[in-house]
Backbone as a printed PyTorch tensor [residue, N CA C, xyz], in Angstrom:
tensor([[[ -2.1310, -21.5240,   9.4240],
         [ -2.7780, -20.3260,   8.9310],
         [ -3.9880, -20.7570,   8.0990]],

        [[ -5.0600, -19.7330,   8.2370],
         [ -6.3520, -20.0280,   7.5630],
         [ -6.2930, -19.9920,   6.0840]],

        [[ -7.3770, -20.2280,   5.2890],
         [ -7.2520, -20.4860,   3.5720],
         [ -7.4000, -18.6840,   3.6140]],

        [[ -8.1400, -18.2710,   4.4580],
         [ -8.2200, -16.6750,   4.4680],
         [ -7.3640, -15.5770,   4.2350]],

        [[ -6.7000, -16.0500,   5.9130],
         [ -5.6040, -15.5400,   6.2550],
         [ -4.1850, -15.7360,   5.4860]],

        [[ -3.6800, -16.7830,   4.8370],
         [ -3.0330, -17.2200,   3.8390],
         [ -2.8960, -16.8080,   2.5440]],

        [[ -4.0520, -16.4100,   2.4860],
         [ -4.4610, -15.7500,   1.1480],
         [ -3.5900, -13.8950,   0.8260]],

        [[ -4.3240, -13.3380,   1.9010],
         [ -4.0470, -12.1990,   2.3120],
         [ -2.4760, -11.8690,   2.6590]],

        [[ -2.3220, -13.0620,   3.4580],
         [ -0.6020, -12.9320,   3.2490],
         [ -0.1230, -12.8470,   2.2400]],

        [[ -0.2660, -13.8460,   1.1580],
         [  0.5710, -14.4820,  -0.0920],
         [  0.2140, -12.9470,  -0.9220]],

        [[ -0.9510, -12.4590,  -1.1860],
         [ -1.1540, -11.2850,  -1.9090],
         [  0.1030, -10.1520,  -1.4250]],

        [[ -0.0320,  -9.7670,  -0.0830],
         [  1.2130,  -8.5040,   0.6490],
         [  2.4570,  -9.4370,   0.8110]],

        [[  2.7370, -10.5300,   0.1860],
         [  3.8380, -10.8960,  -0.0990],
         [  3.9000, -10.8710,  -1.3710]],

        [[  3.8050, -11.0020,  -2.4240],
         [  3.8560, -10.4120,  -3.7600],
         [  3.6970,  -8.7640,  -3.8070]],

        [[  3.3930,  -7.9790,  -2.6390],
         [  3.4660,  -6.7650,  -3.1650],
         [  4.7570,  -6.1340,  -2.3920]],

        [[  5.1690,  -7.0410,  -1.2870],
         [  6.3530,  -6.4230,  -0.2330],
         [  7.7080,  -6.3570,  -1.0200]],

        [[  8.2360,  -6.6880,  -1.9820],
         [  9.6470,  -6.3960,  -2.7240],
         [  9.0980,  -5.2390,  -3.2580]],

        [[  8.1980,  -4.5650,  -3.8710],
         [  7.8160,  -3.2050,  -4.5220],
         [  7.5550,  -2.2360,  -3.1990]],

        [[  7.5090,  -2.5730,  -2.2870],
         [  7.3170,  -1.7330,  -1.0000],
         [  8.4630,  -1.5470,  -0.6970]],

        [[  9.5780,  -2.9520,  -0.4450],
         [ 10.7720,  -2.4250,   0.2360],
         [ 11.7020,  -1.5640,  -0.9250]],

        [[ 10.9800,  -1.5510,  -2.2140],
         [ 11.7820,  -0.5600,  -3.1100],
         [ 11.5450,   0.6480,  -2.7360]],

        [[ 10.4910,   0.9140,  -1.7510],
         [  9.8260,   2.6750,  -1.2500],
         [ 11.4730,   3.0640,  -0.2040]],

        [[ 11.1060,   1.8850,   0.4240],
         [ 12.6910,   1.9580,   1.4500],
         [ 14.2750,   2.4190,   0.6850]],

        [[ 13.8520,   1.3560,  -0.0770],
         [ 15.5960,   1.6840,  -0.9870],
         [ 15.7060,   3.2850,  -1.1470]],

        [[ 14.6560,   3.6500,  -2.1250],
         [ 14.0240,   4.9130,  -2.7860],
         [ 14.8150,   6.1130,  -1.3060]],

        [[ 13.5080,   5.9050,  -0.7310],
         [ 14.3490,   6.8250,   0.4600],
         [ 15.6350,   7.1040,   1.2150]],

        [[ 16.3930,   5.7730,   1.0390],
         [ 18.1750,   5.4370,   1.3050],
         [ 18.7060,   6.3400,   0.3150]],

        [[ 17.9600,   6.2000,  -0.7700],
         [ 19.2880,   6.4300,  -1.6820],
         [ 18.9180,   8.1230,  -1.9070]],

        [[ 18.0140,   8.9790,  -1.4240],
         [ 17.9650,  10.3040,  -1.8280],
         [ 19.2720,  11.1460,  -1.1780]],

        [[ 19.7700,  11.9140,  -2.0150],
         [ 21.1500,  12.4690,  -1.7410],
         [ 22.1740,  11.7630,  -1.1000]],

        [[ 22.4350,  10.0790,  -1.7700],
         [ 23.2600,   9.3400,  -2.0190],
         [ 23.6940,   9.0860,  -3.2490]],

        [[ 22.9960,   9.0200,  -4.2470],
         [ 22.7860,   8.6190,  -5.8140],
         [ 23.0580,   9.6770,  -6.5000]],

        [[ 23.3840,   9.1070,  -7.5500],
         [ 23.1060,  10.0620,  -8.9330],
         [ 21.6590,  10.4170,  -9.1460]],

        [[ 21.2790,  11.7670,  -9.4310],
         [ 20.1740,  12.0910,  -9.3610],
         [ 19.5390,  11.3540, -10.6680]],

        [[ 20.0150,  10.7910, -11.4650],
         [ 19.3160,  10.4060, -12.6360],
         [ 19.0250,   8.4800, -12.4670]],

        [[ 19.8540,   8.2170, -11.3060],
         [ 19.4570,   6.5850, -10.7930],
         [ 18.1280,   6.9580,  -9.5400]],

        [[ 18.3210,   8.4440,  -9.1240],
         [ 17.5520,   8.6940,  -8.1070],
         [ 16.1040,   8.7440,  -8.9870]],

        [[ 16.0070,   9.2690, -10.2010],
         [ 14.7540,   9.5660, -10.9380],
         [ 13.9620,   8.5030, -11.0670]],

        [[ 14.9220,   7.1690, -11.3950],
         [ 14.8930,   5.9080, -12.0940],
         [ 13.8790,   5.2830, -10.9060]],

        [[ 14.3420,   5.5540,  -9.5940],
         [ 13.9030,   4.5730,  -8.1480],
         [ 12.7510,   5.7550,  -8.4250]],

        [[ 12.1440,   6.7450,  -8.6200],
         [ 10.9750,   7.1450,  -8.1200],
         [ 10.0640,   6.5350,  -8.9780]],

        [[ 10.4910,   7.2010,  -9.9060],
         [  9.8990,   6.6180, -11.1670],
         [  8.9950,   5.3050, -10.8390]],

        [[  9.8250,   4.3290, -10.6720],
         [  9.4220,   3.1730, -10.8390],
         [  8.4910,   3.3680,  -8.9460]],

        [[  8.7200,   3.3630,  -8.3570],
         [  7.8010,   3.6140,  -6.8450],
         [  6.4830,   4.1190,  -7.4820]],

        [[  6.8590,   5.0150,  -8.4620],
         [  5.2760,   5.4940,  -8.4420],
         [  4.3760,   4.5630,  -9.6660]],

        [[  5.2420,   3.7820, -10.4630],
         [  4.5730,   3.1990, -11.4520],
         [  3.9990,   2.0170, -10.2050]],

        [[  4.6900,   1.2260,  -9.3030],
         [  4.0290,   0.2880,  -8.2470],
         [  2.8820,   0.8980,  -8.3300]],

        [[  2.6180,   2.1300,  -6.9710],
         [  2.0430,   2.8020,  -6.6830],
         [  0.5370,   2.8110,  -7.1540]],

        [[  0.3820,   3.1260,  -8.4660],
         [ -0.5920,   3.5010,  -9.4150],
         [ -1.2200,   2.3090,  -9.9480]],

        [[ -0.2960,   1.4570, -10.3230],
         [ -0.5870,   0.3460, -11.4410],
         [ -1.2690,  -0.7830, -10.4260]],

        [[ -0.1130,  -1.1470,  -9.1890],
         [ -0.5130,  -2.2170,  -8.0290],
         [ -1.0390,  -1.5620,  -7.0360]],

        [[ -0.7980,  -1.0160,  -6.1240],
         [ -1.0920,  -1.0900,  -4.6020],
         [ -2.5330,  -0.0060,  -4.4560]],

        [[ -2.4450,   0.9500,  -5.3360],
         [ -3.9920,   1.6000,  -5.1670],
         [ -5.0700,   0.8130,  -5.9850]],

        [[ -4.7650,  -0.2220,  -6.9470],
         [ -5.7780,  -0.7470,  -6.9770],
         [ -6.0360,  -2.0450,  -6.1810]],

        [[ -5.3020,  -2.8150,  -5.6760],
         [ -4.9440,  -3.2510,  -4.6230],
         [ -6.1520,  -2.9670,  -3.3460]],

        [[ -6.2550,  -1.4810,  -2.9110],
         [ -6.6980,  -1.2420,  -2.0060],
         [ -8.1000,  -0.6720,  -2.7000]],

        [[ -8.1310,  -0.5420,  -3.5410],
         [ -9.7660,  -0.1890,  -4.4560],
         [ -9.9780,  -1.7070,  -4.3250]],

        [[ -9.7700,  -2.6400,  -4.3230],
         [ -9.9210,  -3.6750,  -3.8060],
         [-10.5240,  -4.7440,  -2.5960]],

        [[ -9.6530,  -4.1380,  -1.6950],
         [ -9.6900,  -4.1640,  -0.4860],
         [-10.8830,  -3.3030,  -0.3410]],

        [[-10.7830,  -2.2290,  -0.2740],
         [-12.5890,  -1.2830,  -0.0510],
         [-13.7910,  -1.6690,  -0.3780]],

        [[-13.9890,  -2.3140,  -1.7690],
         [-14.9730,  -2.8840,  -2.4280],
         [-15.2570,  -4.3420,  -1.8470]],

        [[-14.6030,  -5.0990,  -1.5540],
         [-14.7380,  -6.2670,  -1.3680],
         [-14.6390,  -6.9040,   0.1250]],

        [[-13.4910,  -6.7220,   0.7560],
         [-13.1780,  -7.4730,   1.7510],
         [-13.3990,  -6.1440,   3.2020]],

        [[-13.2410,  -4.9890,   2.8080],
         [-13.9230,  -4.5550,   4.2170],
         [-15.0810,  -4.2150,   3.9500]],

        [[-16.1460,  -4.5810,   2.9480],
         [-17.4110,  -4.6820,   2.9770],
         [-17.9540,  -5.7080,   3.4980]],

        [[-17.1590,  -6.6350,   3.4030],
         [-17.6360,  -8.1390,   3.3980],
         [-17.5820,  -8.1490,   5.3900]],

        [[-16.0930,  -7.9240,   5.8170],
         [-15.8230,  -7.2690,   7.0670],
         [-16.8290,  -6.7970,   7.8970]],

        [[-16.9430,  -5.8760,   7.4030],
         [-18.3290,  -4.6200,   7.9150],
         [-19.6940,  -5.6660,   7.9560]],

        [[-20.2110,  -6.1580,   7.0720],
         [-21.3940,  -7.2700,   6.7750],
         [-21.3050,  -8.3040,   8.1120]],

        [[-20.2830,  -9.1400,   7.9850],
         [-19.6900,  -9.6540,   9.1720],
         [-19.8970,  -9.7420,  10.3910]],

        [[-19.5010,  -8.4000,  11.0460],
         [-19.5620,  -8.0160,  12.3380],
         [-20.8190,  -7.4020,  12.7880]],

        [[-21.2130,  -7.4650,  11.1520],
         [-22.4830,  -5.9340,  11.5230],
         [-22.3370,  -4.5730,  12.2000]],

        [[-20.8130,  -4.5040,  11.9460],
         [-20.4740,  -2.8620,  12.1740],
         [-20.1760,  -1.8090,  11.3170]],

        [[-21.2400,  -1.2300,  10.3850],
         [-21.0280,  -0.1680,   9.5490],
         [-20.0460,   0.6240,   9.9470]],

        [[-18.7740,   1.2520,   9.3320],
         [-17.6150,   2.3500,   9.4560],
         [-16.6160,   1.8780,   9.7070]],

        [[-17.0240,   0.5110,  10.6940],
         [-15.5960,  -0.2070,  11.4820],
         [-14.3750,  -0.2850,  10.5780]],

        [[-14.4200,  -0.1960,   9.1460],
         [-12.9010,  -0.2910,   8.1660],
         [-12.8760,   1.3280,   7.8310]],

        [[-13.1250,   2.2170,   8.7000],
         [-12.8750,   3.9320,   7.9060],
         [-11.4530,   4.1220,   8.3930]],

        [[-10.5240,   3.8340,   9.5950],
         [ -9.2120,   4.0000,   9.5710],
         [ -8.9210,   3.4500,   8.2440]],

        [[ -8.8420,   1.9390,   8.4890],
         [ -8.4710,   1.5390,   7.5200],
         [ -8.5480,   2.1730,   5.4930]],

        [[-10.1210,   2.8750,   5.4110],
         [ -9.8290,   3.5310,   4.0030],
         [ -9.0610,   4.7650,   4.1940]],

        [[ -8.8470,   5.3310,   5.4760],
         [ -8.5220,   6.4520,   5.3880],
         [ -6.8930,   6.6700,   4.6940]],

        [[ -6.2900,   5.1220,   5.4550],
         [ -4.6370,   4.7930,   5.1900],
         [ -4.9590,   4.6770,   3.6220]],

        [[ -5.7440,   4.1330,   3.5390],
         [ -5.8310,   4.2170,   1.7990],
         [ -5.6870,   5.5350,   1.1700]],

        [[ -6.4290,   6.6400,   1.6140],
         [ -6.7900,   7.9720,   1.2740],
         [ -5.3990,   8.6080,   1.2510]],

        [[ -4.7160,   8.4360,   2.4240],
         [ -3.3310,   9.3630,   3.1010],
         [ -2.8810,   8.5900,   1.8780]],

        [[ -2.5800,   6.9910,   1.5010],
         [ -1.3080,   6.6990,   0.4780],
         [ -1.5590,   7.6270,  -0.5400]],

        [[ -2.9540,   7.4790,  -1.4500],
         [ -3.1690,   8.2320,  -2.5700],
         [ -2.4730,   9.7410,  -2.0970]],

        [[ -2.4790,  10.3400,  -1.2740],
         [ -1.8440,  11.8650,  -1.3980],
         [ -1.2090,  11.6780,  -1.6770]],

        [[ -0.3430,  10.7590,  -0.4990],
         [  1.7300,  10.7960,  -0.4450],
         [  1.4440,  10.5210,  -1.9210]],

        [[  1.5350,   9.5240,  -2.8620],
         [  1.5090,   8.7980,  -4.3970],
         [  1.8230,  10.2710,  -4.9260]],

        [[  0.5380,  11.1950,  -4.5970],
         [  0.4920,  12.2200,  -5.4030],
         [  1.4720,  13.3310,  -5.3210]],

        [[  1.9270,  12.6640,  -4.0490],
         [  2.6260,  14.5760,  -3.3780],
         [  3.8160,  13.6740,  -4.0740]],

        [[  4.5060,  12.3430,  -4.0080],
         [  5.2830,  12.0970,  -4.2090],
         [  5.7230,  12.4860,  -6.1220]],

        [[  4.7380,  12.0880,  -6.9810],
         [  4.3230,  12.1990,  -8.2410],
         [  4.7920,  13.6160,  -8.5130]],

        [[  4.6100,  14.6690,  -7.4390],
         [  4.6150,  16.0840,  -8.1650],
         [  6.0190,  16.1670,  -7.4400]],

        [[  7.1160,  15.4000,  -6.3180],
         [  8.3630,  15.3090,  -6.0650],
         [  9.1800,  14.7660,  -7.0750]],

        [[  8.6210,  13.8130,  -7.8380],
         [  9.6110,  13.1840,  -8.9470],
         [  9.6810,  14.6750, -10.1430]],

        [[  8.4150,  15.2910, -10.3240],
         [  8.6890,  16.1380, -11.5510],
         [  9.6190,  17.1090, -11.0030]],

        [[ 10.0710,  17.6600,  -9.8620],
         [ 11.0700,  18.2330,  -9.5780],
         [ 12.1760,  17.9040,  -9.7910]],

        [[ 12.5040,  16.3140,  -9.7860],
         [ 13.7260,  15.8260,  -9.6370],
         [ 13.7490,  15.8530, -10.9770]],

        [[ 13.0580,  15.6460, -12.1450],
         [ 13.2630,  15.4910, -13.4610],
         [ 13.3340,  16.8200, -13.7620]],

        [[ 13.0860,  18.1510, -12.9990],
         [ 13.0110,  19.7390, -13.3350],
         [ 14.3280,  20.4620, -13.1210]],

        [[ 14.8320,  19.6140, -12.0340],
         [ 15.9970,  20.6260, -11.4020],
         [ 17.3520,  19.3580, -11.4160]],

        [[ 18.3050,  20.6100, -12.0250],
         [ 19.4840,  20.0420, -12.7050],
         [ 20.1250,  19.4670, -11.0710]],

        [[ 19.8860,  19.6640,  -9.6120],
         [ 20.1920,  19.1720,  -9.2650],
         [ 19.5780,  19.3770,  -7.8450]],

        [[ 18.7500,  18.7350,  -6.9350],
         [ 18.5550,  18.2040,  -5.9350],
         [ 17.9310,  19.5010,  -4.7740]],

        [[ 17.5470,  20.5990,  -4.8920],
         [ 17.6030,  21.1160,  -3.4520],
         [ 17.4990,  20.5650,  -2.3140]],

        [[ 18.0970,  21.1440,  -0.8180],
         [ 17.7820,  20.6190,   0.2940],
         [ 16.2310,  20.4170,   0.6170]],

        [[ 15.3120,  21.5010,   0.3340],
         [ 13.6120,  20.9300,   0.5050],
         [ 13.4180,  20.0130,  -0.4390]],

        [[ 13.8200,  19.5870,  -1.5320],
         [ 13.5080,  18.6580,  -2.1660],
         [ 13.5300,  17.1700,  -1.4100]],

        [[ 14.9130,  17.1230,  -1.5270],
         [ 15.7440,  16.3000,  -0.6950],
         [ 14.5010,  15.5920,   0.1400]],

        [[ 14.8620,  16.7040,   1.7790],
         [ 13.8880,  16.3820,   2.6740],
         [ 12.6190,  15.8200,   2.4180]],

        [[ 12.0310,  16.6200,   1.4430],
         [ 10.5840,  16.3180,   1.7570],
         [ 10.5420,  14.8910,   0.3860]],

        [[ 10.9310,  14.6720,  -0.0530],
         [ 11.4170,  13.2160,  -1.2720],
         [ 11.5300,  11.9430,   0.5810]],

        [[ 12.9880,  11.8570,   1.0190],
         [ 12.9230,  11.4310,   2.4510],
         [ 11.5230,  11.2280,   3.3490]],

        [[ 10.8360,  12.3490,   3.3680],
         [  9.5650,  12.4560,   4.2110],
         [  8.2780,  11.1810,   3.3070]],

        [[  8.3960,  11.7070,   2.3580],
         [  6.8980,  11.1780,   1.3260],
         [  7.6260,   9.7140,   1.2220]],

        [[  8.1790,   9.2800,   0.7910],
         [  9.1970,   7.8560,   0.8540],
         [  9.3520,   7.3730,   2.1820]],

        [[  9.6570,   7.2230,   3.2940],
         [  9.8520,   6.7930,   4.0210],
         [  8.2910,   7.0620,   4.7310]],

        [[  7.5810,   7.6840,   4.5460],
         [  6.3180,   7.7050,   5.5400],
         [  5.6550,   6.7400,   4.6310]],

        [[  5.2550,   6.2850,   3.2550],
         [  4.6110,   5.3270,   2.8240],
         [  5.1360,   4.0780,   3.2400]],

        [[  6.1480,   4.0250,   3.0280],
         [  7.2990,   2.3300,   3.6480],
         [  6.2640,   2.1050,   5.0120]],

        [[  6.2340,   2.9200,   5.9110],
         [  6.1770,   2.6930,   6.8640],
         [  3.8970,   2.5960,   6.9440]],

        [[  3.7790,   3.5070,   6.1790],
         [  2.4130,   3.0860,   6.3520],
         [  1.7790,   2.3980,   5.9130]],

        [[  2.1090,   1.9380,   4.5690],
         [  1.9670,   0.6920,   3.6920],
         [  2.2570,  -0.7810,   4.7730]],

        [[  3.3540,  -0.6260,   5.2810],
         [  3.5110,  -1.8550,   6.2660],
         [  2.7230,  -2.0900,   7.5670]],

        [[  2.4040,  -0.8570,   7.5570],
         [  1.5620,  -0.3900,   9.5580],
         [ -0.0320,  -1.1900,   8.8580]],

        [[ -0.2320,  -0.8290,   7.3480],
         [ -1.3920,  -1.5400,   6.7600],
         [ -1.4980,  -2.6380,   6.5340]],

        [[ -0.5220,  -3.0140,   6.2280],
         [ -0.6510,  -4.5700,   5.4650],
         [ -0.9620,  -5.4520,   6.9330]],

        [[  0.3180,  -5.2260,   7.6250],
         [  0.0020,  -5.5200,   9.3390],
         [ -1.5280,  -5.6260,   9.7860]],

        [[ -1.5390,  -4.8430,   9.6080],
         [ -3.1890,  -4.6910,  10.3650],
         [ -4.0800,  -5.6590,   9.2770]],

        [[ -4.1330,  -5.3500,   8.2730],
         [ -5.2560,  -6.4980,   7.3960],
         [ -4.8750,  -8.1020,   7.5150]],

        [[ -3.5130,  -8.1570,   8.2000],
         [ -3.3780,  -9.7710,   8.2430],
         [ -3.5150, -10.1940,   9.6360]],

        [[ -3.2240,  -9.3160,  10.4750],
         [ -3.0430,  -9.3160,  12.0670],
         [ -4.3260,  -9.5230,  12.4810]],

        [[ -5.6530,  -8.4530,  11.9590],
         [ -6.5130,  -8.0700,  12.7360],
         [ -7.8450,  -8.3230,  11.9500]],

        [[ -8.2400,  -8.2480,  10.6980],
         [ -9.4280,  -8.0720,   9.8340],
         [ -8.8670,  -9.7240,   9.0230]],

        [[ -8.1910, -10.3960,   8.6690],
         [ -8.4340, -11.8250,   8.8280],
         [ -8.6110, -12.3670,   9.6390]],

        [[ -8.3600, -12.0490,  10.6680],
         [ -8.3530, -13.1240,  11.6700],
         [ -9.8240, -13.5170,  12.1710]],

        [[-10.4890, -11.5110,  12.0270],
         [-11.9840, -11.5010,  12.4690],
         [-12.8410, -12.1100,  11.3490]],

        [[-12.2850, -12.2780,  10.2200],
         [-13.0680, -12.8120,   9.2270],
         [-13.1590, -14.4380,   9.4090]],

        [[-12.0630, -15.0610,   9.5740],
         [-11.6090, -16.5650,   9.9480],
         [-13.0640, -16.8470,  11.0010]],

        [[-13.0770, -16.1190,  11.4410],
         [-13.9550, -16.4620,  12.7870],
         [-15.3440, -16.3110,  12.6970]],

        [[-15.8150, -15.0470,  11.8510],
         [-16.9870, -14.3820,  11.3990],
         [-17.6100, -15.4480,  10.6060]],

        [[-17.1070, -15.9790,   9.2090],
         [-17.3920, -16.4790,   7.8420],
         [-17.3900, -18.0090,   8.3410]],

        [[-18.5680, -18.4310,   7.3850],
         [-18.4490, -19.9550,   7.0630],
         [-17.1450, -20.6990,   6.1840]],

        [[-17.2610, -21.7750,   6.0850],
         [-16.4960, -22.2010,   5.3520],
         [-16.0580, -21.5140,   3.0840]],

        [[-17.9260, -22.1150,   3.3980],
         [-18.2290, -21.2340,   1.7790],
         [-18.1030, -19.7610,   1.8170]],

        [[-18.6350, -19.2260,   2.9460],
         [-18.0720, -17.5730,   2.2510],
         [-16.4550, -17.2270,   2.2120]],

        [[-15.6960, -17.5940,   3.3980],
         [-14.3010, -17.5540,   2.9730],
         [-13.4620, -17.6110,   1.7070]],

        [[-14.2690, -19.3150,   1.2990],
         [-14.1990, -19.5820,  -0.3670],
         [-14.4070, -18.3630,  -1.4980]],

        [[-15.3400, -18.1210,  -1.1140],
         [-16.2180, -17.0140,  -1.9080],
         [-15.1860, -16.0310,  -1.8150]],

        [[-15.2310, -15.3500,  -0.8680],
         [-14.5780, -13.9850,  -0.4230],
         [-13.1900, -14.1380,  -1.5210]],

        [[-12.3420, -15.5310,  -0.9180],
         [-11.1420, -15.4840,  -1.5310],
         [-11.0320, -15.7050,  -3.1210]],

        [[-12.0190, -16.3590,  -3.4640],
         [-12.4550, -15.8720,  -5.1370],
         [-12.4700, -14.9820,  -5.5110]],

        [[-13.3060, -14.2940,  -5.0480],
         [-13.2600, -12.7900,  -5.3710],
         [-12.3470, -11.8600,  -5.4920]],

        [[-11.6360, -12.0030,  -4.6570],
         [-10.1460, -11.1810,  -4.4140],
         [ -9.2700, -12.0580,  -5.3520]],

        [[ -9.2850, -13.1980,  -5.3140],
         [ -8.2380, -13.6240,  -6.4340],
         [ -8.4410, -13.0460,  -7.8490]],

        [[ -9.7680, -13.0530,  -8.0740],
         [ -9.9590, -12.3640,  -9.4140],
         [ -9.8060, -11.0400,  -9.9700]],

        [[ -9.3870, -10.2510,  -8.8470],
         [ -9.2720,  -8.8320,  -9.2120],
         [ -7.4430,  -8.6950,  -9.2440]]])
């Protein structure tokens, strides 16, 4: 694996145990005590906020600019911000699901569901992402970049 590509891994491997907590999160809705259930959102959304959206304010600023520069294809990373865009909702839709669970003495079935829905659709898109930035946009970078900009690039990202 490249100093690039390596890089990018080791980062979505330091963030994948706070992801597979999105998974747990979603197992355990109307399994748990609603007050261990509060505890798992809770903490999903402190990830959320603190790591992975800046994470990807990250990623936007830096490495699919650098991307885009690259190939010389202006837009070519807009799926890619868009998955960024969709997490920030779910975060949010999820954010205004936890104040329910902290509102209501106990659980409704739309709660329920849609807690299930917002949880399990980030697990899964968070990973459909990470996938793709190691699968597909290192690899084109490995190939694109000199030796020194790689360097560079991965400076950069280390520092944020």
């Amino acid at each position: 694996m490249d100093k690039l590509a390596d890089f990018i891994h080791r980062e979505h491997n330091a963030l994948r145990p706070h992801v597979e907590l999105i998974r747990v999160a979603g197992d355990a809705v109307g399994e748990v005590p609603l007050s261990i259930l509060r505890e798992l959102t809770n903490t999903v959304l402190g990830f959320l906020v603190s790591e992975l959206m800046p994470h990807g304010r990250d990623d936007h600023d830096i490495l699919y600019r650098t991307l885009e520069q690259a190939t010389q294809t202006p837009g070519s990373t807009a799926t890619m911000n868009r998955e960024h865009l969709e997490m920030s909702k779910m975060a949010d839709e999820l954010g205004n699901l936890h104040a329910l669970t902290v509102a209501e003495a106990e659980l409704s079935e739309r709660t329920t569901r849609e807690l299930r829905r917002v949880l399990y659709g980030l697990y899964a898109l968070i990973n459909l992402h990470f996938a793709k930035e190691e699968e597909i946009y290192a690899d084109v970078l490995e190939h694109r970049l000199s030796t020194t900009e790689k360097d560079l690039l991965v400076a950069t990202l280390g520092r944020h």
